[in-house]
Structures are given as structure tokens and as C-alpha cells.
N, C-alpha and C positions, 0 to 999 in steps of 0.2 A: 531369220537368217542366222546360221551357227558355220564355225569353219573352226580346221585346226589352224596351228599357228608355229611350225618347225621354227625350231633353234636357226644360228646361224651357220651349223655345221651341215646344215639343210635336214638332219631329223625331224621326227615328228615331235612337234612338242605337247605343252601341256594348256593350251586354250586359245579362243577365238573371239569373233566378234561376237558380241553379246546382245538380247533384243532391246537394250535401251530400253528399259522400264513399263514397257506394253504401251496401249493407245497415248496415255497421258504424255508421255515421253515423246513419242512418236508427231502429238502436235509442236512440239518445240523446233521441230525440223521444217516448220514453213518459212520461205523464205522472206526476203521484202515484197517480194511479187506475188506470194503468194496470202500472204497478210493484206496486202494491196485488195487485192481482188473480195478478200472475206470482209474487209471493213468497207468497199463499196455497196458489195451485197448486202449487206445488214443494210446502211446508209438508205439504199434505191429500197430495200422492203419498207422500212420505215417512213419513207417518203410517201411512199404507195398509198400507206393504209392512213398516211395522213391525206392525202389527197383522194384518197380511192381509183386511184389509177392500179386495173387488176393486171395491165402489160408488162406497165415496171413494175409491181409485185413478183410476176413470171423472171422476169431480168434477172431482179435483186435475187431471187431464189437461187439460180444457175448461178450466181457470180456468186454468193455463197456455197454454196455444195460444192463447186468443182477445187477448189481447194480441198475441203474436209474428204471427198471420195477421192483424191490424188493419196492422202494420208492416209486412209483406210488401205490403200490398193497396195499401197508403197507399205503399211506393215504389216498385211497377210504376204507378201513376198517370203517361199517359203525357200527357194534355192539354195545350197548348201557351196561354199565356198573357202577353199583352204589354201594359205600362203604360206611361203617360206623367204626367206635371206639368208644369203651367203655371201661374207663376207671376204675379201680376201684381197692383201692381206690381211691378219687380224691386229698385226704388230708393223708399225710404218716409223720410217725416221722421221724428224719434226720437215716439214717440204716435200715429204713423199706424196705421193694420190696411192688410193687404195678402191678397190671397185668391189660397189654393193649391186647383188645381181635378186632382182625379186620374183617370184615366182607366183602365179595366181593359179588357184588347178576347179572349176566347177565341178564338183562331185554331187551332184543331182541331177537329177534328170530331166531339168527345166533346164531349157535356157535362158542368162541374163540378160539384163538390162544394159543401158551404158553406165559403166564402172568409174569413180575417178578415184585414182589409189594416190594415197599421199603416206610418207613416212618420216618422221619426224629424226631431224638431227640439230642439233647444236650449233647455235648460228655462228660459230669461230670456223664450223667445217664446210660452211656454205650454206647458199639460201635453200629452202627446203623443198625437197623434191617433188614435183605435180605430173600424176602419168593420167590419161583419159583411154582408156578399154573398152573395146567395142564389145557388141554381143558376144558373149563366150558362150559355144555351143555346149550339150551337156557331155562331160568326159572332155572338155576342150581343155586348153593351159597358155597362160599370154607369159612372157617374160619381157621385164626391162631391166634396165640396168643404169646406174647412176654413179658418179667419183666425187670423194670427199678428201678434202686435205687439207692441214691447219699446220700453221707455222711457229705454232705453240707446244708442246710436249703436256703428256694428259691423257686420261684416261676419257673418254666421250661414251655417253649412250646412244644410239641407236636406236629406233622404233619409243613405241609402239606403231607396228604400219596402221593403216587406218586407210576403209573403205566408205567413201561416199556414193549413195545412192541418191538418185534425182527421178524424177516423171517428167513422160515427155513433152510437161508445160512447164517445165523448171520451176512450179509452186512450192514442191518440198524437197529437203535434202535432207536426208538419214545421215550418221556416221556412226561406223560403226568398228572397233578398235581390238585388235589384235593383243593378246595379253605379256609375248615372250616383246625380248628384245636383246640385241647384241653390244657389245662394246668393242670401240675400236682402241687401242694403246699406240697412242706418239710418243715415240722416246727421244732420246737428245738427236741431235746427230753426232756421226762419229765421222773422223776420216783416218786414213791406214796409216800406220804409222811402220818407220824402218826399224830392223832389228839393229839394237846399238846394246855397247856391253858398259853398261854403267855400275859408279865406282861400285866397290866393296862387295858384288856379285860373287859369290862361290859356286854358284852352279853354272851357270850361263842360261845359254835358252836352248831351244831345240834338242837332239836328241844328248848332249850332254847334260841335258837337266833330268836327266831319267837314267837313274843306278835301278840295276837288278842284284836282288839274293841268289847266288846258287844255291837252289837247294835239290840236292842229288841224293840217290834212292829213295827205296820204298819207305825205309821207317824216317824219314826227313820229308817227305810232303803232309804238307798243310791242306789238306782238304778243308773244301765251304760249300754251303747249299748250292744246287744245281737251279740256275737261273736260265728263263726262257731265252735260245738259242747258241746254249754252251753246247760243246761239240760232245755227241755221246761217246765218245773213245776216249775221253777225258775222264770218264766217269769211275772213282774208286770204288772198286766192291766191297773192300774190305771195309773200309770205313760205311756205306751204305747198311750193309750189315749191323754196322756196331753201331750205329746212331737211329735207323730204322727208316731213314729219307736218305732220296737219292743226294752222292756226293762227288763231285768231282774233284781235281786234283785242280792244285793252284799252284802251277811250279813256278812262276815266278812273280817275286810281289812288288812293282817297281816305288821308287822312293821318289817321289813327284817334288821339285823346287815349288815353294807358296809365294803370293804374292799377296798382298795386303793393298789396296786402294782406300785409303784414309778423300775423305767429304767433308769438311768444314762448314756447317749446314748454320751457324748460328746467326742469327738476325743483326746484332750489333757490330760481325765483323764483317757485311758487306751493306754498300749502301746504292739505292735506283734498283729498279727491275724493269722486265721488258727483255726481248729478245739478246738486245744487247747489252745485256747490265753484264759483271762480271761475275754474281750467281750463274747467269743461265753459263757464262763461257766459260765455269768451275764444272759444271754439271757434263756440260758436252766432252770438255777435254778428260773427265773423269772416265765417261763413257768409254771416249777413244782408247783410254790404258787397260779397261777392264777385257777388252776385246783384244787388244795385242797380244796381252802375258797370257791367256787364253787359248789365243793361236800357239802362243810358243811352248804350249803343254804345263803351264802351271797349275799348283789346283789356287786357287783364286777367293776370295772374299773382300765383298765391299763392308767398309765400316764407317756410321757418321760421330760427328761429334759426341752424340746423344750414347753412343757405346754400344748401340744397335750393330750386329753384322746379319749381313745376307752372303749365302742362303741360310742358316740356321746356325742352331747351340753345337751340332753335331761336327764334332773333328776341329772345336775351336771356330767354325764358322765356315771352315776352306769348302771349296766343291771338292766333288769326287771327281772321277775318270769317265770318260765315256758316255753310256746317256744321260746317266747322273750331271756331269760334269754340262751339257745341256742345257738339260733343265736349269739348272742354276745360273747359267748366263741367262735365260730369259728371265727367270724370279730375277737378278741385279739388275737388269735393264729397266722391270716391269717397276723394279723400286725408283731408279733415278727418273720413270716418266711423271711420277707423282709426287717424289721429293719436295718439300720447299724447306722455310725456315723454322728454325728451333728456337726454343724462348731461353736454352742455356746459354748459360757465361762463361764454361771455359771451356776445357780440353780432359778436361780430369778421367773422366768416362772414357773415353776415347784413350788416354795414358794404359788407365785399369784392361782393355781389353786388348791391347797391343801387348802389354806383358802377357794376359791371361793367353793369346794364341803362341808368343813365343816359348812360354814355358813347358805346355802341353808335347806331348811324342807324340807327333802329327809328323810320320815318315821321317824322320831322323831324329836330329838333336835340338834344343830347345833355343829359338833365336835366328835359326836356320829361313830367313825369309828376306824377300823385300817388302821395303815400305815405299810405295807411292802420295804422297800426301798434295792437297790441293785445299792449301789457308787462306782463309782472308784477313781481316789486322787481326794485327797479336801485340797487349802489350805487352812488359818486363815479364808479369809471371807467365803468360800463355805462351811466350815465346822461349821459356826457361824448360817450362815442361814441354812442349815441342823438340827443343834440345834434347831432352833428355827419352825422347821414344827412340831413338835413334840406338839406345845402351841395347835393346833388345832385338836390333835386327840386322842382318849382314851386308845388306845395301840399304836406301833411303837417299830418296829425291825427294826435293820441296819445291812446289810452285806458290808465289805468296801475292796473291793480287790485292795492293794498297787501292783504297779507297778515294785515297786524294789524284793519285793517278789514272783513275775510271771518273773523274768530274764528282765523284762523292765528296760527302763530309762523314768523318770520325763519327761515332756515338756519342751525345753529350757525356761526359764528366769520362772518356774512354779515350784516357792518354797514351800516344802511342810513341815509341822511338822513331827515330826515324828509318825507311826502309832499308839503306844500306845496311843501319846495326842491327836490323832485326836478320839479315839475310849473312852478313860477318858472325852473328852467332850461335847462327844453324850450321854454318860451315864449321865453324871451329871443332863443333862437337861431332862432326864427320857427315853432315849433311851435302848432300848435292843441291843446293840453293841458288832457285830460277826466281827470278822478279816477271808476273805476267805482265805486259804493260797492254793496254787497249790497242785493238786491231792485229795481233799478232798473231797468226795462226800456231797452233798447239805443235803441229807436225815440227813447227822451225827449232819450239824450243825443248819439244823432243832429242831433237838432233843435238843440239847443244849441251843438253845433261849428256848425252855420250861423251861429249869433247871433254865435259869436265873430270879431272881427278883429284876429287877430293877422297878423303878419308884414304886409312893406313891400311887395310887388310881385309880381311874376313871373319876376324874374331864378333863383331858386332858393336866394337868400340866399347867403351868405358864402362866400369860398374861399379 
């Protein structure tokens, strides 16, 4: 038996069921019944020829063979059989269902047997799926289809599918195993948050966060490579010329506001896990912002303690515009489904790349961002240098979820102020400082960094 084995975009892929190691292999697929029946045969021949009874000799023979010729029958099976999954969607919030749809196609010119198609998933996404296929004619095609949903965030595998074959004395079962497989991605959940203009904001959101250059005549345009569906009347000749690839004109080059979503990823500053620990309610509410300032046209990057940003090194870390811009909301999301904790101790990384994006010319002047941050405890120095990421950006909001107020405990020998001084010292230095306290939806205290005005301006505070 050979089959292809399509991707889950439903392509063709790159392998199928394999023949399990020829006859040898092939006897491992008798069942209990069918072992049954081979260890009586043996048994009734042996008995026979102790007694000389040639009837039960006859018996014992038949009740041996009919297992070994089930096995024989069952791996000259030469039928040719090809599957695919389709996945969709590929990308689910943690609660969503998402539907796997299987596809069986007989591409021989026999027809099968009874089929039992199993595919394997991860027992957090449910128990695992068992389809039963009747004869499929040759050129025929059976589809099922099956939903999986986990209330975890996480990357899951999918497959290998796998076909069981049986004889119709159910002595043997074949299986035989598909090579691709799919992944499903659980991200956090988010929920929608309103537009509010928090402190120290210089740009706002929407379409007054997008300045243009006028740049007018011929010798003032900025020509750049011609990208699949730029409009050809755009297209500079004269520069196509002088460079020898097509060029069109780029008259205007908008100056996008950035946003920074800081993740607080370190192990020591949160304590419990589980859906409702306040990791996971750091991680979702992070989601929530990185989707907002998104919709409101920023270019965006998420960054964890560890000084890591996504989507990349390129532009300080920000996304681009447009497809680009995208793309990198999936790569952010794709990160916080697999995010967990860091074995770092402070914030220092995290300090180093908050300068390193504000100093960069990334569409304007150096500082020109907000800062979203979402901490867990912070003592005297982590909460000094928290203070002080604030010197590099134009707005900053803090959300600081204490430990002892989520039923945790502190890190041993990880002495912490207490929460009001930690949250009195963020403000001072021009932070918009929120306390998450358990059960409080994100939306509410969205709303409330709006109502707050803190900080003096839009200079970016102190240096």
C-alpha cells in the first residue's frame, strides 16, 4: 500500500503510508483474535499428533492458517491511497474551535477494503479522532471532517493521519501512517479595546498619526523598486533607465507613530500558572494592545524582558505598513502563543532596547513612541530602571500585576516595596501606572489609563 500525503494547505506533499517492513512486520498486526485462533491451531495440532486424532490435526491446521493467510492477503493489498488535511483555521484564540477536514482519494484501480482512518492530535485538543470508511471505489474519494479546541495557547501538532486496515475476520490490523503533518497555533485571547488618548501622546491614533512629505516635482521624487501590484502609471522612466529595473515613484512617504508593547516574561516576577494565573492575564492583555495600536496605524513591536523584539532587528524591531505590517502582527501573536518564562533577573535588556529603538530614525525623531508595558514584581532597582525607560518615550503606560494580590508569594530572598510605592514611582517619572488586580477585565483598565493624566508633555520626560 503507498499514498501521497498533501500538506494542510491541501497540496501535494512529500510521503505516505509505508509497507511496514514487509511480511515480518505485517505478522505484528494480528490481533488478540487473531493470535487466539493461531495459538489454538498449534495447540489442537499438537494434541492431534499426540493422540492421533487426524480430524483435529485438520481443525488445528485451519485454525492456524486462517490467521497467517488473513496476513499474507492483507500485505499483498496492493491499492494505492492518498490523503490530505485542511486545516482551517490555522491560527485560533485560546476557546476558539477550528475545523480539520480529511480527505481519502483511492488512486488504483482496485477497490478497498474497510478503512479505519485515525489521526492523531494532542490530548489538551480532544480525544482523538476515529473515522470507519467503507469500500472506496477506484477513482472514489470519502471526506470527514473533525473540530479541535484547547483553552490553552500553544503551538499543537497534528497527524501523522494513519490508516488501519483489517480482514473481514478482524484477525489482523495493518497500520499504516502518513509522513506530513499540520500545526494548529492558540494564541491568547484578546478583546477590543476603545480608542482613548493617553498621557504624553504626541501623535494620537488614527489618521493623525500619519504625517506625509510633500515632495513635489520631477527632481524631488524618491523612486524604489517596483513591487508586485504598484500601479504602472507610477512607474519612473527616467530613473528605470538610470538604475536598469523598473522604478516607480514614491511621492509620499508617511511618518507612521510606533508603539512598543514591553512583556515582562521573568519567572521570579510572577507566581501560579494555569489559565488564570496572572502570566497568562499579562500575556492576553498584551495581545489585546498589540492589536489595538495596530488597528490605529502604528508600526508596532513587541519586546520581552530578555530584549528580544518581534518582528525583527530591522527598523529597531517596528513593523512595516501594509502586507508587511501583517505579517508581523501574525509572527507577534505567533510569539506570545509560545511565550513562557525567562530565567532572567531584571529588566536591563529590556532598558538597552527601549533606548536602542528610541534613538534609531525610524520615521521621525528619536523617542518619538509609546511605551505599553505589562510587569510583574519589581523590586527598588527593577522598579528604578522601569522609571527610568520612560526618559525615552513620548507616552508610557504601566500595568504591574503584584504577586501577593493574585494569591502568590514573592521569590525567596526577592524583596519587594510595596505596591503602592512601586506604582507612586512610575508615576513620578511620568508613567501612567495601573495595579492589575485579579478578575478585572483589561478593557476596564484600558479605559482608565485614558482618564489618567499623568506626565508633563511630549518631550519624553527626563534625561
Amino acid at each position: 500500500m503507498s499514498a501521497g500525503a498533501p500538506r494542510g494547505a491541501g497540496g501535494p506533499g512529500d510521503g505516505g503510508p509505508g509497507d511496514g517492513g514487509g511480511l515480518r512486520a505485517s505478522l505484528s498486526g494480528l490481533t488478540t483474535r487473531g493470535r487466539s485462533f493461531l495459538a489454538a491451531g498449534i495447540a489442537a495440532a499438537a494434541c492431534a499428533y499426540v493422540l492421533g486424532q487426524g480430524e483435529l490435526l485438520r481443525v488445528g491446521m485451519l485454525l492456524a492458517l486462517l490467521p497467517l493467510i488473513c496476513v499474507y492477503a492483507l500485505h499483498r493489498t496492493r491499492f494505492r491511497v492518498s490523503g490530505s488535511r485542511r486545516l482551517s483555521p490555522g491560527r485560533v484564540p485560546a476557546g476558539g474551535e477550528a475545523r480539520v477536514q480529511l480527505r481519502m482519494d483511492n488512486v488504483s484501480r482496485l477497490p478497498t477494503g474497510l478503512l479505519m482512518l485515525q489521526d492523531r492530535v494532542p490530548y489538551v485538543l480532544g480525544p482523538r479522532p476515529r473515522f470507519v470508511l467503507d469500500r472506496v471505489e477506484p477513482g472514489g474519494r470519502r471526506e470527514v471532517s473533525y473540530r479541535v479546541r484547547s483553552d490553552l495557547r500553544g503551538r499543537y501538532p497534528l497527524g501523522p493521519l494513519q490508516l488501519r486496515l483489517s480482514d473481514p475476520f478482524g484477525l489482523v490490523e495493518l497500520t499504516r501512517s502518513f509522513s506530513t503533518y499540520d500545526t494548529l497555533t492558540v494564541i491568547p485571547r484578546t478583546e477590543p479595546l476603545p480608542p482613548i488618548r493617553l498621557a504624553g501622546e504626541s501623535n494620537g491614533y488614527g489618521d493623525s498619526s500619519r504625517r506625509s512629505l510633500a515632495l513635489a516635482g520631477d527632481d524631488d521624487v524618491i523612486p524604489r523598486g517596483y513591487r508586485r501590484g504598484d500601479d504602472l502609471r507610477r512607474v519612473h522612466w527616467r530613473s528605470t533607465a538610470r538604475y536598469g529595473e523598473l522604478m516607480v515613484r514614491r511621492e509620499e512617504q508617511p511618518q507612521r507613530s510606533r508603539a512598543t508593547v514591553l512583556l515582562d516574561t521573568r519567572r521570579l516576577a510572577f507566581d501560579g500558572a494555569g489559565p488564570d494565573s496572572a502570566f497568562e492575564w499579562a500575556v492576553s492583555a498584551a495581545a489585546s494592545s498589540l492589536v489595538h495600536v495596530l488597528e490605529q496605524g502604528f508600526s508596532t513591536r513587541l519586546l520581552t524582558d530578555t530584549g528580544d523584539a518581534v518582528p525583527g532587528a530591522g527598523g529597531g524591531g517596528f513593523s512595516s505598513g501594509g502586507q508587511e505590517s501583517a505579517e508581523a502582527a501574525g509572527l507577534m501573536m505567533d510569539t506570545l502563543a509560545v511565550v513562557g518564562h525567562s530565567d532572567g533577573a531584571g529588566l536591563s535588556r529590556a532598558y538597552d532596547a527601549v533606548r536602542a529603538g528610541g534613538s534609531g530614525g525610524f520615521g521621525g525623531t528619536g523617542g518619538d513612541g509609546l511605551l505599553i508595558a505589562f510587569f510583574g514584581d519589581l523590586d527598588d532597582v527593577q522598579t528604578e530602571l522601569a522609571a527610568q525607560m520612560r526618559q525615552r518615550t513620548s507616552g508610557a503606560v504601566a500595568f504591574v500585576l503584584d504577586s501577593a494580590s493574585w494569591g502568590g508569594q514573592p521569590a525567596p530572598g526577592h524583596a519587594l516595596p510595596p505596591l503602592e510605592e512601586r506604582l507612586r514611582r512610575l508615576r513620578d517619572a511620568g508613567w501612567t501606572a495601573l495595579a492589575a488586580p485579579p478578575g478585572v477585565a483589561f478593557g476596564e483598565l484600558w479605559r482608565q489609563a485614558g482618564t489618567e493624566r499623568v506626565g508633563t508633555g511630549t518631550s519624553g520626560g527626563r534625561e
